[in-house]
C-alpha positions in Angstrom: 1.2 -10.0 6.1 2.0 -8.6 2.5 1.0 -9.9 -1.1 3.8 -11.1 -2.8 3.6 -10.6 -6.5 7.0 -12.1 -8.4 8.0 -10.7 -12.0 7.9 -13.2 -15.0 11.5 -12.6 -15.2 12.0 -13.6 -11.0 9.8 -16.4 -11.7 11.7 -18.3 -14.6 14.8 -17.8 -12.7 13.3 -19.3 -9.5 12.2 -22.2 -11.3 15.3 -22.8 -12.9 17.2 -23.1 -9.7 17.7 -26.2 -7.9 15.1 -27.7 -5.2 17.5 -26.8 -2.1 17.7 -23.5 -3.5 14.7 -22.7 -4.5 13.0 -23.9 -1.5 15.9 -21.4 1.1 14.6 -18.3 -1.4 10.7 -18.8 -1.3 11.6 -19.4 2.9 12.9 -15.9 3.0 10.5 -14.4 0.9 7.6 -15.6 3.0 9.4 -14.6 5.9 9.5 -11.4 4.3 5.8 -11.1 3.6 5.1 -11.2 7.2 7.8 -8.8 8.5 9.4 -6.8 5.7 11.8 -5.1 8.4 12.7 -8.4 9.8 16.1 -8.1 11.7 17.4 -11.8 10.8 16.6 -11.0 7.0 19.8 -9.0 5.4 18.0 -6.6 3.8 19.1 -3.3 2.3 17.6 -0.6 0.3 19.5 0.3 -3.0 20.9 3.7 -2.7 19.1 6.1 -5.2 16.5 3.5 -6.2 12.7 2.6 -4.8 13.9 -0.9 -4.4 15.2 -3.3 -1.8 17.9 -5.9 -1.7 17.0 -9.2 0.3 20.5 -11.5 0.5 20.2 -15.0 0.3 23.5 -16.8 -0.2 24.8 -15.8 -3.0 21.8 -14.9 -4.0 20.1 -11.3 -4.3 16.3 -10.6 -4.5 15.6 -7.1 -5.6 11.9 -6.2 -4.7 9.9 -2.7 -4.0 7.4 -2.8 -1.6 4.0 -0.8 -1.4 3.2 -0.6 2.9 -0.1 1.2 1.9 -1.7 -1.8 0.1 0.8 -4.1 1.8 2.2 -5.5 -1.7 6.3 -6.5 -2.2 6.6 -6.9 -6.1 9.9 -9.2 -6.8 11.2 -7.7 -9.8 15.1 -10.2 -10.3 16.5 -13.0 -8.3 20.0 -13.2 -9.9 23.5 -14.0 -8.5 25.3 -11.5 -6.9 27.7 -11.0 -9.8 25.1 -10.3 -12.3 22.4 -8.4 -9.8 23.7 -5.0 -10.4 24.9 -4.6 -13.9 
């Protein structure tokens, strides 16, 4: 299993959201901890970035993960229309 360690940032916008939604993200995230390469998870990594792309609805997580020390940092949980500008 990996830490999970969620930006300031991440974590006012994941309190913001609503209970359904905020309850289907922190599901996927902890599935993530404890398989990062999870087949049911859509994950991706960003092209010509260190980061990763977990899909959630219209949701996006962007995270980098460390597999020596096991950590996955969340660094934005935004929509997808906002995620990549």
């Amino acid at each position: 299993m990996y830490k999970v360690q969620i930006h300031k940032q991440a974590s006012k916008k994941l309190t913001s959201l609503n209970a359904k939604e905020r309850l289907r993200i922190t599901d996927k995230i902890m599935e993530l901890s404890y398989d990062p390469d999870s087949k049911t998870l859509d994950i991706k990594k960003l092209v010509g970035e260190e980061y990763w792309r977990l899909r959630v609805g219209k949701w996006r997580i962007v995270y980098d993960r460390d597999d020596t020390v096991r950590i996955i940092r969340i660094e934005r949980i935004k929509s997808r229309g906002d995620i990549y500008k």
